[in-house]
SEVO-173238 format. One record per residue (C-alpha): y, x, z. Coordinates in steps of 0.1 Angstrom, whole numbers, plus 5000, padded with zeros to 4 digits. Layout:
BEGIN
north=Y; east=X; up=Z .
...
END
This chain:
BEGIN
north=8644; east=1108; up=2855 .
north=8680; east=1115; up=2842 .
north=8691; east=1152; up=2827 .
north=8727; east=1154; up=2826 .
north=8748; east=1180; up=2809 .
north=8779; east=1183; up=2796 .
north=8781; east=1183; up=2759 .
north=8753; east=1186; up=2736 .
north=8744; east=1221; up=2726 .
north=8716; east=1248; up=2726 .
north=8703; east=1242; up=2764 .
north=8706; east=1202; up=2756 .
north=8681; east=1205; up=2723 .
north=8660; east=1234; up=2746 .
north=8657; east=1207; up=2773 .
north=8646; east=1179; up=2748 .
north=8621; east=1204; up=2732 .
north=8606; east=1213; up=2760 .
north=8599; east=1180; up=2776 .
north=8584; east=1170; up=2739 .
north=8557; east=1203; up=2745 .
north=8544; east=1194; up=2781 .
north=8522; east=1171; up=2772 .
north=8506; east=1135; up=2779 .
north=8520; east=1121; up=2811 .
north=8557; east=1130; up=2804 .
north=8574; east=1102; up=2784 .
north=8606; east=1114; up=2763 .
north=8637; east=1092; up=2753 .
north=8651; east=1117; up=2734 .
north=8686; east=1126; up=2728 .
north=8714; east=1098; up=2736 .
north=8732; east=1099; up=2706 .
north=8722; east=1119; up=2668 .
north=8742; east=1131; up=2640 .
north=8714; east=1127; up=2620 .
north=8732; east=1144; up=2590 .
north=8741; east=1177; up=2610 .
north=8702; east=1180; up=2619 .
north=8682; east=1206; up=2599 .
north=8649; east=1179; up=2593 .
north=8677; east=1161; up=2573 .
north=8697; east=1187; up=2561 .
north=8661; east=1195; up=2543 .
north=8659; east=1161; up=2536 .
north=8694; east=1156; up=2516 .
north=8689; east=1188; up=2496 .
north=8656; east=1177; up=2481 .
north=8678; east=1140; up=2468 .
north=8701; east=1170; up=2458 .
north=8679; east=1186; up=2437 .
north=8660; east=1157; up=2423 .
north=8693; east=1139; up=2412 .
north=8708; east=1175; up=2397 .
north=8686; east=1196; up=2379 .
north=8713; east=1216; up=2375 .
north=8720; east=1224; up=2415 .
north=8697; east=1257; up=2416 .
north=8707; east=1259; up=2455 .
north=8700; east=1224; up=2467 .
north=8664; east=1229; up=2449 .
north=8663; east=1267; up=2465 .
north=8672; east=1250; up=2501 .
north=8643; east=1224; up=2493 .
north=8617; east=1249; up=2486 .
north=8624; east=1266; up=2521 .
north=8618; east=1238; up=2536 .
north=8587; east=1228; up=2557 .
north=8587; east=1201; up=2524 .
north=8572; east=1234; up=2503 .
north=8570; east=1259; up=2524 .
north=8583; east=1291; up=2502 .
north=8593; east=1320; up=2516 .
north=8621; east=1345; up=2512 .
north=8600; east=1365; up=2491 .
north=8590; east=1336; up=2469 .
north=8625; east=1331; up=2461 .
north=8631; east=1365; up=2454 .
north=8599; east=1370; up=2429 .
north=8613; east=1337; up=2414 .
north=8654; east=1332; up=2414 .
north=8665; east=1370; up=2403 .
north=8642; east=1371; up=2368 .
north=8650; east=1336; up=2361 .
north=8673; east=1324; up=2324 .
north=8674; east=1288; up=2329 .
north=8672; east=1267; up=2360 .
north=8656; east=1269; up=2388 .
north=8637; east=1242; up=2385 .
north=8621; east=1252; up=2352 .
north=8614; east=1288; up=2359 .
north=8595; east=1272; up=2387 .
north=8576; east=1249; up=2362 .
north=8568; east=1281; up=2339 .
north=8554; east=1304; up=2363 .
north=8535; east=1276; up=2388 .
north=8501; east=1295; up=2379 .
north=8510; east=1329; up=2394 .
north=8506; east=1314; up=2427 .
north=8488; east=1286; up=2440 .
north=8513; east=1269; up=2462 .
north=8538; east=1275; up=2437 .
north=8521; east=1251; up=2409 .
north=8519; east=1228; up=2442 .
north=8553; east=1226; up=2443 .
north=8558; east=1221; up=2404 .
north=8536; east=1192; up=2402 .
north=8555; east=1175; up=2433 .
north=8586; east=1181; up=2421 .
north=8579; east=1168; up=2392 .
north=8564; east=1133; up=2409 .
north=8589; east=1130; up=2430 .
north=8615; east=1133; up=2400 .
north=8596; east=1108; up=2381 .
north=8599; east=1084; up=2414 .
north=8633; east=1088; up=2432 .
north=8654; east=1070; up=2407 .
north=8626; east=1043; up=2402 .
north=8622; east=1037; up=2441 .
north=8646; east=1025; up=2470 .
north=8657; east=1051; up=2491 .
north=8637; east=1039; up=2522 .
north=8605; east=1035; up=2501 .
north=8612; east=1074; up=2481 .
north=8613; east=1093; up=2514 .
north=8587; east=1072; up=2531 .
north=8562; east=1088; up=2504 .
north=8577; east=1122; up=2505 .
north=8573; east=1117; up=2544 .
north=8540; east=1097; up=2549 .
north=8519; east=1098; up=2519 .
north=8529; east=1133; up=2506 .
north=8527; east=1150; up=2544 .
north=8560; east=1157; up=2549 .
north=8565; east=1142; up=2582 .
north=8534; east=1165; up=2597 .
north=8549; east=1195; up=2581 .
north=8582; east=1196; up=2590 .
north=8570; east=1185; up=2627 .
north=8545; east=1215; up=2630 .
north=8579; east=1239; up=2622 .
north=8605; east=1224; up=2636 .
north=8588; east=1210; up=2666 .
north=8584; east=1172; up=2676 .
north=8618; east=1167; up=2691 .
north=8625; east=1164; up=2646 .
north=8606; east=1130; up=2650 .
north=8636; east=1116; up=2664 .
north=8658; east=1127; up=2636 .
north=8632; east=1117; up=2610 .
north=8628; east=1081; up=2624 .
north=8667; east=1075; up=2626 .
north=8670; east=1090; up=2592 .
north=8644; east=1066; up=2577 .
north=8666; east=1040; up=2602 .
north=8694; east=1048; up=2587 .
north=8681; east=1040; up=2550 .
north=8670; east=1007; up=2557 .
north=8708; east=1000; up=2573 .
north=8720; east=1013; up=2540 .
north=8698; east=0988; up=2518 .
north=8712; east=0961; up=2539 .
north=8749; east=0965; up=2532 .
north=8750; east=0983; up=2495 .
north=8728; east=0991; up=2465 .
north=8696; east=1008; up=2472 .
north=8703; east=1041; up=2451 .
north=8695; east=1071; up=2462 .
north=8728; east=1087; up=2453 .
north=8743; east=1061; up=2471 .
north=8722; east=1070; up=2504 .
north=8732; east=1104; up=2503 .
north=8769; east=1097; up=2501 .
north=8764; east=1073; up=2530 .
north=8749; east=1101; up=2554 .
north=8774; east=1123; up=2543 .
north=8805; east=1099; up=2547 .
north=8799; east=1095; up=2588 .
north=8772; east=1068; up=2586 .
north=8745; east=1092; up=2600 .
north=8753; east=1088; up=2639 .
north=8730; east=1069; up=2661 .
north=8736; east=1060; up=2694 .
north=8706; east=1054; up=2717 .
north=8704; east=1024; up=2744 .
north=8694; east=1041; up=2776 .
north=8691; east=1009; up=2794 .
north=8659; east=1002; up=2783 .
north=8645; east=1004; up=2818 .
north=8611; east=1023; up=2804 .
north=8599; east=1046; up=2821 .
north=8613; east=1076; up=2801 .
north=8627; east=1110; up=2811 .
north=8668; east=1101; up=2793 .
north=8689; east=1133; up=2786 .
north=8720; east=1125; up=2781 .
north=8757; east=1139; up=2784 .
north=8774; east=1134; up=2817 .
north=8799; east=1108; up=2798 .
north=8774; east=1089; up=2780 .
north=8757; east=1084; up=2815 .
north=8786; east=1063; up=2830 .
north=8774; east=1029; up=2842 .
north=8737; east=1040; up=2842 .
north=8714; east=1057; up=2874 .
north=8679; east=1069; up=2879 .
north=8657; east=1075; up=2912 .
north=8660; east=1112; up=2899 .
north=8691; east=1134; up=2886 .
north=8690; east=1166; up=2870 .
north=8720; east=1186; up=2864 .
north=8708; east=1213; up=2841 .
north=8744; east=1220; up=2830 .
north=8762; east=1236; up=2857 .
north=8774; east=1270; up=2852 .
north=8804; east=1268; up=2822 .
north=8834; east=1259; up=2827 .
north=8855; east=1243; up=2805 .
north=8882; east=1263; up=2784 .
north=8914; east=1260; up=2781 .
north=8925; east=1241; up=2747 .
north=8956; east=1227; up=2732 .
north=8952; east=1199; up=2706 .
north=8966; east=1218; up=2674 .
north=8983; east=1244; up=2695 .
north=9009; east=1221; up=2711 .
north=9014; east=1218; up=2748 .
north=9035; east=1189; up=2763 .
north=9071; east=1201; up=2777 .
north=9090; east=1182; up=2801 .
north=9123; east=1170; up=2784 .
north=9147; east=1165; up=2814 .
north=9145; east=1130; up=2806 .
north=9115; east=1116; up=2821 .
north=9094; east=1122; up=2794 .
north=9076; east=1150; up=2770 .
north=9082; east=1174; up=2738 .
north=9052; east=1191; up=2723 .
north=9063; east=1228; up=2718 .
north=9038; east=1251; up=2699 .
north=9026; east=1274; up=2721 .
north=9023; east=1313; up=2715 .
north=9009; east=1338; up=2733 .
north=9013; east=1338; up=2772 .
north=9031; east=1370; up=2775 .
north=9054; east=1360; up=2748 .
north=9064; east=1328; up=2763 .
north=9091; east=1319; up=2786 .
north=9081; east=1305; up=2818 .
north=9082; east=1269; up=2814 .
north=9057; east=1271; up=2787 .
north=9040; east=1292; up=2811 .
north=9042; east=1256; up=2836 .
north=9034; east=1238; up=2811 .
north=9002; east=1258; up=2803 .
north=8994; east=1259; up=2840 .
north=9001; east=1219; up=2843 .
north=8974; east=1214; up=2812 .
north=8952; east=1239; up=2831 .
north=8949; east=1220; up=2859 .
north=8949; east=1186; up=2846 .
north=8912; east=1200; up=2831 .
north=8903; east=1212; up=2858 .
north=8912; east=1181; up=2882 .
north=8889; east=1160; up=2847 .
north=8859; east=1190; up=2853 .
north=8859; east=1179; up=2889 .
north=8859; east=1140; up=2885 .
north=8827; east=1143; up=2859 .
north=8813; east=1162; up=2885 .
north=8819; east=1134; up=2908 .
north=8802; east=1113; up=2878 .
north=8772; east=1131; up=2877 .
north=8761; east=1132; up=2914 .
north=8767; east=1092; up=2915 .
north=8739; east=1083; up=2893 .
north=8708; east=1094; up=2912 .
north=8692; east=1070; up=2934 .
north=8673; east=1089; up=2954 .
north=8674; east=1127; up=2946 .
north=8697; east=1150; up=2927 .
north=8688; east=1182; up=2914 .
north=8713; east=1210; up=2906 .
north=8703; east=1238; up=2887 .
north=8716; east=1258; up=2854 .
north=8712; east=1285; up=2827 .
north=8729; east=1315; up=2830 .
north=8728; east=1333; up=2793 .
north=8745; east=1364; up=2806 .
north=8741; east=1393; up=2823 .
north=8755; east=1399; up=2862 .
north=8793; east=1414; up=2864 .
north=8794; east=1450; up=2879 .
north=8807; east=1433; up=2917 .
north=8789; east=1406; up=2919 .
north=8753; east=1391; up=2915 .
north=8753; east=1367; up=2889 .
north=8774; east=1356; up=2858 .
north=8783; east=1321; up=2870 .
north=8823; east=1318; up=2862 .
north=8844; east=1309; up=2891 .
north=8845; east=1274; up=2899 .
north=8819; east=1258; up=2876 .
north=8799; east=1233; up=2889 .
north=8772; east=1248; up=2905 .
north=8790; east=1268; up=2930 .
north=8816; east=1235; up=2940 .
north=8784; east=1221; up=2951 .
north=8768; east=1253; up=2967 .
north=8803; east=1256; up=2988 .
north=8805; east=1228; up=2997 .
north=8773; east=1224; up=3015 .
north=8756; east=1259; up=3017 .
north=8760; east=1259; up=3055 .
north=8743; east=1230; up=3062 .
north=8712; east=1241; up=3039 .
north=8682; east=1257; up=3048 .
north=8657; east=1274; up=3028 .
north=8625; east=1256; up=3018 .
north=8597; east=1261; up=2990 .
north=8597; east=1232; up=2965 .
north=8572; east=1224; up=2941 .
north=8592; east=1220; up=2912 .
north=8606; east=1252; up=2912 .
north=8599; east=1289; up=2908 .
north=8613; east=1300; up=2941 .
north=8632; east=1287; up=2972 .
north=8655; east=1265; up=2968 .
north=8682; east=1253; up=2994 .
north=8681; east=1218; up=3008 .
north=8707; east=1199; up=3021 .
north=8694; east=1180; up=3050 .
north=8658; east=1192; up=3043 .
north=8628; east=1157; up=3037 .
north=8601; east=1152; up=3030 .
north=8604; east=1156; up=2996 .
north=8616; east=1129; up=2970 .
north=8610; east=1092; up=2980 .
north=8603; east=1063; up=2954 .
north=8634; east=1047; up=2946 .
north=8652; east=1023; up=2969 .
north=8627; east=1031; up=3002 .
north=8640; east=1030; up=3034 .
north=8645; east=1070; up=3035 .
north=8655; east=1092; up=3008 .
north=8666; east=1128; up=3015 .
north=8683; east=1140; up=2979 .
north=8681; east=1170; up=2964 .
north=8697; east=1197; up=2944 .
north=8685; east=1227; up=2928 .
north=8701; east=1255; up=2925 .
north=8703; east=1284; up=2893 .
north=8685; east=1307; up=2897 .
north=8658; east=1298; up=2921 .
north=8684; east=1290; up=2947 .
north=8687; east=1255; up=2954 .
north=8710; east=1228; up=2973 .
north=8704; east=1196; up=2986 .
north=8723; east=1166; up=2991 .
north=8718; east=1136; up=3013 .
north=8753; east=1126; up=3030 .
north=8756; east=1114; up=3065 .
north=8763; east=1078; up=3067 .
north=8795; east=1065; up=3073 .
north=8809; east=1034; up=3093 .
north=8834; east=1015; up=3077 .
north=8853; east=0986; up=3091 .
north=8846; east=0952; up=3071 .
north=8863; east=0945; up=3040 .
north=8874; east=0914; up=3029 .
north=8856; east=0903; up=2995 .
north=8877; east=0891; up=2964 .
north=8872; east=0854; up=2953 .
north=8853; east=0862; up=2923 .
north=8819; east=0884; up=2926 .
north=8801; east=0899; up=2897 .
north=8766; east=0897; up=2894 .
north=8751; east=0924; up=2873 .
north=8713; east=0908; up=2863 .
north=8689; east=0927; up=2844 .
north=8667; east=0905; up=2828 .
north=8635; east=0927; up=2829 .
north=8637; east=0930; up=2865 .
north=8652; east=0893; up=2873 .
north=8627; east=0888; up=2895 .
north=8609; east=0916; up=2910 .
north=8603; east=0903; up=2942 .
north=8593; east=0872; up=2931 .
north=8553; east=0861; up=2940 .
north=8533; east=0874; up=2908 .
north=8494; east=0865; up=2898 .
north=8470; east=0892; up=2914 .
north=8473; east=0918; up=2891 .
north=8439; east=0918; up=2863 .
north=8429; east=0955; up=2871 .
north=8429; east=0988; up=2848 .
north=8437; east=0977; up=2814 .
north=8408; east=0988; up=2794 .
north=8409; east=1018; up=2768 .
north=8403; east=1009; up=2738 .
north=8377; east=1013; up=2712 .
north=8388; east=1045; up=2699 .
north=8386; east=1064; up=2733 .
north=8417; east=1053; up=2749 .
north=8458; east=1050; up=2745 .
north=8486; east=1054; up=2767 .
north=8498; east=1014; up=2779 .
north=8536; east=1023; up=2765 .
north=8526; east=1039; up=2736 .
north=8505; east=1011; up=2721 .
north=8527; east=0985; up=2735 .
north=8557; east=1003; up=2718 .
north=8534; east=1004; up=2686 .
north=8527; east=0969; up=2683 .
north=8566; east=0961; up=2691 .
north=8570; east=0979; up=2660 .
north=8545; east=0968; up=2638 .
north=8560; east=0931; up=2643 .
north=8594; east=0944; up=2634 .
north=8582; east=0956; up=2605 .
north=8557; east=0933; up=2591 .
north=8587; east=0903; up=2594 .
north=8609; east=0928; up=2574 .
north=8583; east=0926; up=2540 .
north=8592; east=0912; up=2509 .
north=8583; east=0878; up=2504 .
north=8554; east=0887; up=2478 .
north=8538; east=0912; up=2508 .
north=8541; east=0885; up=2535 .
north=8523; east=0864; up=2515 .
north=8496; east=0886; up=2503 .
north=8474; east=0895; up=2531 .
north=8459; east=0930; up=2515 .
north=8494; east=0939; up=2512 .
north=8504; east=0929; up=2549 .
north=8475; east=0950; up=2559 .
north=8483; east=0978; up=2539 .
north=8522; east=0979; up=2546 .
north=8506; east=0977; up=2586 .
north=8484; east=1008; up=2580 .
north=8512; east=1028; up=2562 .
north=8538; east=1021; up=2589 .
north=8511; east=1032; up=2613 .
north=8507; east=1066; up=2594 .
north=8543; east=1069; up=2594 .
north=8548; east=1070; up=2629 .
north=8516; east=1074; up=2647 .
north=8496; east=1097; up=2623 .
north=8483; east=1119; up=2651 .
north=8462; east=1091; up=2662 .
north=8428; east=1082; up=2642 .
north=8421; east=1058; up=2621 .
north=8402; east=1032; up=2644 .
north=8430; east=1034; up=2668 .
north=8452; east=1024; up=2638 .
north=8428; east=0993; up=2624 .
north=8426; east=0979; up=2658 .
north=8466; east=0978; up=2661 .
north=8471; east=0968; up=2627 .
north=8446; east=0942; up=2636 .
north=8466; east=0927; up=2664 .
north=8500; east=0931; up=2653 .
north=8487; east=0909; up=2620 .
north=8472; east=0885; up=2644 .
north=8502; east=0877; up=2658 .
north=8520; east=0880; up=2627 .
north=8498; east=0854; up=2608 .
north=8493; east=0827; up=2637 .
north=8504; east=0793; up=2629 .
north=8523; east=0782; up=2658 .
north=8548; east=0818; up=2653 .
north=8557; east=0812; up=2615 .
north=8590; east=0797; up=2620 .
north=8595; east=0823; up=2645 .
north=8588; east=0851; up=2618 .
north=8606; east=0831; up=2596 .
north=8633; east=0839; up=2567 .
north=8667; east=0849; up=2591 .
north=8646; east=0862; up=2619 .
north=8656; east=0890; up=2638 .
north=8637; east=0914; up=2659 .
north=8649; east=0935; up=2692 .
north=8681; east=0918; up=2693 .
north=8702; east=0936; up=2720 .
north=8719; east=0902; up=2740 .
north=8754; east=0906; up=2759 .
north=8767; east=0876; up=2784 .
north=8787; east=0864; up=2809 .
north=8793; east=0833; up=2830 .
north=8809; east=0820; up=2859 .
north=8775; east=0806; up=2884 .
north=8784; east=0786; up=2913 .
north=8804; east=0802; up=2941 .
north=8826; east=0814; up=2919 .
north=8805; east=0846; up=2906 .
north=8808; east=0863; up=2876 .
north=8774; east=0866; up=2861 .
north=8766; east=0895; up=2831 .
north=8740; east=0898; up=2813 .
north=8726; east=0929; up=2792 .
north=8692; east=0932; up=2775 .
north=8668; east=0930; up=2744 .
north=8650; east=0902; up=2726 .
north=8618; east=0911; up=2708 .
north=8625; east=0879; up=2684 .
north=8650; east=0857; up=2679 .
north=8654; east=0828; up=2648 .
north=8689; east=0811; up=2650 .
north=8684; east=0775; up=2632 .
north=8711; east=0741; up=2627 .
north=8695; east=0723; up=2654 .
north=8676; east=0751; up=2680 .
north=8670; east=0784; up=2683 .
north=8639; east=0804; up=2688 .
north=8631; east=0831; up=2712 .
north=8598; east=0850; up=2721 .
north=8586; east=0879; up=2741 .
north=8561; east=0902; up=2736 .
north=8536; east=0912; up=2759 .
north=8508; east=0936; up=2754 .
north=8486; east=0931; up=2785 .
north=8450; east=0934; up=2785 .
north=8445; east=0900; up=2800 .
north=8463; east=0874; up=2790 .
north=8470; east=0844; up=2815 .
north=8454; east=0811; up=2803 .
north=8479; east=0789; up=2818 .
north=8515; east=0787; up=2817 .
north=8517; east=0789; up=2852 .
north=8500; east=0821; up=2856 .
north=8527; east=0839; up=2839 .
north=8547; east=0868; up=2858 .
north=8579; east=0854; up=2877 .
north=8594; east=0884; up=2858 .
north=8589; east=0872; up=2822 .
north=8597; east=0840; up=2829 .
north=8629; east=0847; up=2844 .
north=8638; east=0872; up=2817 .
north=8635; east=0844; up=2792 .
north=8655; east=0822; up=2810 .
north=8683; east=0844; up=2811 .
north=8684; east=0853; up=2776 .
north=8682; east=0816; up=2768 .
north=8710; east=0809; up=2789 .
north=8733; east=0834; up=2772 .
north=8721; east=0821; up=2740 .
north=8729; east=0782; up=2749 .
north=8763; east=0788; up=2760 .
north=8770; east=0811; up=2722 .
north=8753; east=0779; up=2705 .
north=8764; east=0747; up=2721 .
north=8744; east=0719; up=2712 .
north=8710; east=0736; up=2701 .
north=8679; east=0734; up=2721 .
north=8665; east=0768; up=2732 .
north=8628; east=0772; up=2727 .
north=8613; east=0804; up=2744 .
north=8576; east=0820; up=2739 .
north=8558; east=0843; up=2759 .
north=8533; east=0858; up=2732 .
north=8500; east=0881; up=2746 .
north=8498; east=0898; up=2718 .
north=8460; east=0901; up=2728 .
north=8446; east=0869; up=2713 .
north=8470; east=0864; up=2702 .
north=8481; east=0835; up=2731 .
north=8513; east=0818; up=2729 .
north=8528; east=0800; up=2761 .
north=8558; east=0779; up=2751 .
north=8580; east=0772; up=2783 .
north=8593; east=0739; up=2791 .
north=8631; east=0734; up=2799 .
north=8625; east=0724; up=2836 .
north=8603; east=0761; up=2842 .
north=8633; east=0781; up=2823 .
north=8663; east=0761; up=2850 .
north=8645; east=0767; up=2875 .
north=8639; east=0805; up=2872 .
north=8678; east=0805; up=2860 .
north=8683; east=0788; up=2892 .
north=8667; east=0815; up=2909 .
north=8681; east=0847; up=2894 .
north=8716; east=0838; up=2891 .
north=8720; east=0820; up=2928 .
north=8734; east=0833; up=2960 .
END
């Protein structure tokens, strides 16, 4: 499913929280892109290195204790702050025992002040956020769509100790210079509920579309209060622009010109958004304000919602839907929404409101059209082969020992504990108590809702993997994990192949290069040839993008179960031929 609005705002962060609170069952890719910086988790975040670096900044320590990190009130501050003669910091210190939470507060400050200047960034906040509680505490106030924020902001300061020294003050200048966007990959193909702005959506589509963005319209701007003014000579003056009624008329065309130019841009995104469902599209929106006196709803003229609703309102009929609160109108009333890519699909959109359109178009007949000389090919590498003849599927993958967890959540767990067990220090990787430790801690960082069995038996896997002979050059010094891959080639019949995807692992050396995929299934196949025409074709492709950006180096690929672990090496002749298929005619 794809939610589409127009820019990110209040209903775009509503939307995200609210899918985060429904509950098991409904998986959550979060927003496309964060400014991590601009987020209050690490606004509360920043002020604390603030305060710990300054002693003397009273208000980054004041914005600190507010936080979920302490917890004070507005009337803590008040009994504190007014009376104070020194800092803030040490009238904290010298009245901790009036209140018990307050001399909880003293005492952390004053570890964490002992320990941020001794401690890389990364390693500093993942105490204040793991050990010390304060992921779980700003998560119960702020609500989990924060755990986003919180894991691109711990992210972020492992980027940071990659490219300059690992100081604290450092780190914060980083977020604060513009270093603190991230930019999701919604390609992943999981199967994740993306919300997304209708501009960051180009290129992609889902079986289901929501447009939950549909009743603003855009206003009318100028960039720094110039509008463009025909010069009489072919081309254009910017002339500040007043008021309306003060202007002469052709800055009055000129406004009208700009006017519609967004309008005519309103329209084509429109256009955007109703092209990337597959199957169904959904049209729906928030109105925020009350009804005008003559009419029945507060929808501006023109806004996206009613385009649609004109356009096809009478060829709609008036149906109950389960997914909404009343009727809705459907264009072209079915059956309801078909899987993706079967043979009928009626789509649909929702209306605000309770009202609802629905949109399935008529098909057309076109006369042939004669096809360019070059064709382009656009393979995804996780689906390469979907119709291919697979092994009989092994059955319901078995819950495990500590009562049971979701397939994509423990598969995205162990992905994750790989990546970050090959990221230790030398000294950890060799130590095994301290590879098992770093597991359990990274585990607590990002799954600490689950208990602790659940955690020793993934800890357990990921390490088995991790320590298996056969993977060590794999996990080796310059090896990379989830490695996003970009190709494109010329295949025979003059097509233009491209490639997109993600490589779990990936080790670059002088004479060959490494690749490996990781696969969480509950059975693993014992022979080579019982592997999914899928995986293998995935790895072929990748292999092939990687052959043609390192002439002259061999390509190894891996297929590791992480249950086992097993390891299937694939031999060249396997990988051609599944090339061979995915890339011909």
């Amino acid at each position: 499913v794809l939610v589409l609005v127009r820019r990110r705002g209040r209903l775009f962060e509503a939307v995200i929280r609210a899918l985060k609170t429904a509950g098991p069952g409904v998986d959550v890719a979060g927003a496309d892109r964060l400014v991590i910086a601009d987020h209050i988790a690490a606004l509360d975040l920043m002020a604390l290195g603030d305060a710990l670096l300054s002693p003397d900044d009273d208000l980054a320590l004041a914005c600190a204790l507010k936080s979920p990190l302490f917890g004070f009130t507005d009337e803590d501050l008040i009994l504190l702050c007014p009376p104070r003669a020194g800092r803030l910091g040490d009238a904290l210190s010298g009245a901790a025992g009036r209140f018990p939470h307050w001399a909880v507060a003293a005492a952390r400050l004053d570890q964490w002040r002992g320990e941020a200047p001794l401690l890389r960034p990364f390693d500093f906040y993942a105490r204040v956020l793991g050990r010390d509680g304060g992921r779980r505490a700003m998560l119960a106030r702020l609500g989990p769509e924060a755990a986003d924020v919180l894991d691109e902001f711990m992210a972020l300061a492992r980027t940071y100790e990659s490219t300059e020294p690992a100081t604290l003050a450092g780190f914060l200048a980083f977020l604060r210079r513009g270093g603190a966007e991230t930019k999701r990959d919604m390609e992943s193909g999981r199967d994740e509920v993306r919300v997304m702005t209708v501009h960051g959506a180009k290129g992609l589509e889902a079986p289901v579309v929501i447009l939950a963005d549909t009743v603003d319209v855009p206003k009318s701007r100028t960039a720094g209060g110039l509008l463009p003014v025909p010069d009489g000579a072919g081309g254009t003056v910017p002339i500040l622009a007043g008021r309306k009624e003060d202007g002469p008329a052709v800055l009055g065309l000129a406004r009208g010109a700009a006017l519609e130019r967004e309008r005519e841009e309103y329209r084509r995104l429109l256009y955007v958004a109703l092209t990337r469902a597959e199957d169904a599209v959904i049209v729906c929106g928030a109105e925020t304000r009350l009804p005008g006196k003559d009419k029945a709803h507060a929808r501006p003229e023109g806004c996206w919602y009613d385009l649609v609703r004109d356009a096809l309102a009478e060829e709609t009929v008036e149906v109950e839907a389960p997914y909404a609160q009343g009727p809705v109108l459907r264009w072209r009333k079915g059956e309801g929404f078909a899987p993706a890519r079967a043979a009928s699909s009626e789509p649909v959109i929702e209306g605000a409101q309770g009202t609802g359109i629905a949109a399935a178009p008529a098909p057309v007949h076109i006369s042939p059209l004669h096809a360019p000389p070059v064709t382009a090919a656009q393979l995804r590498p996780s689906h390469a082969e979907e119709q291919a003849p697979r092994p009989a599927a092994p059955g319901p993958r078995p819950a495990l020992e500590s009562g049971g967890l979701d397939p994509i959540l423990r598969g995205d767990l162990i992905h994750r504990l790989l990546a970050g067990l090959a990221g230790l220090e030398p000294a950890m990787r060799r130590d095994p108590a301290m590879r098992r430790d770093a597991a359990h801690q990274l585990l607590r960082h990002v799954a600490s809702a689950l208990p602790a069995e659940t955690h020793d038996i993934l800890a357990a896997e990921a390490l088995g993997v991790f320590d298996h002979a056969g993977l060590a050059e794999l996990f080796g010094a310059g090896s990379v994990a989830e490695v996003p891959i970009v190709g494109r080639w010329m295949a025979a019949g003059e097509r233009l192949i491209s490639v997109s995807g993600r490589i779990d692992r990936l080790a670059v050396r002088p004479d060959r290069i490494l690749l490996a995929d990781f696969k969480t299934d509950s059975t693993p196949p014992r022979l080579s040839a019982e592997i999914g025409g899928a995986y293998v074709s995935q790895l072929a492709i990748y292999g092939e993008v990687l052959r043609r950006a390192f002439p002259g180096r061999a390509v190894l690929a891996m297929v590791v179960y992480t249950r086992g672990p097993v390891v299937h090496s694939l031999a060249p002749e396997t990988l051609a031929a599944a090339l061979a298929r995915s890339t011909g005619p």
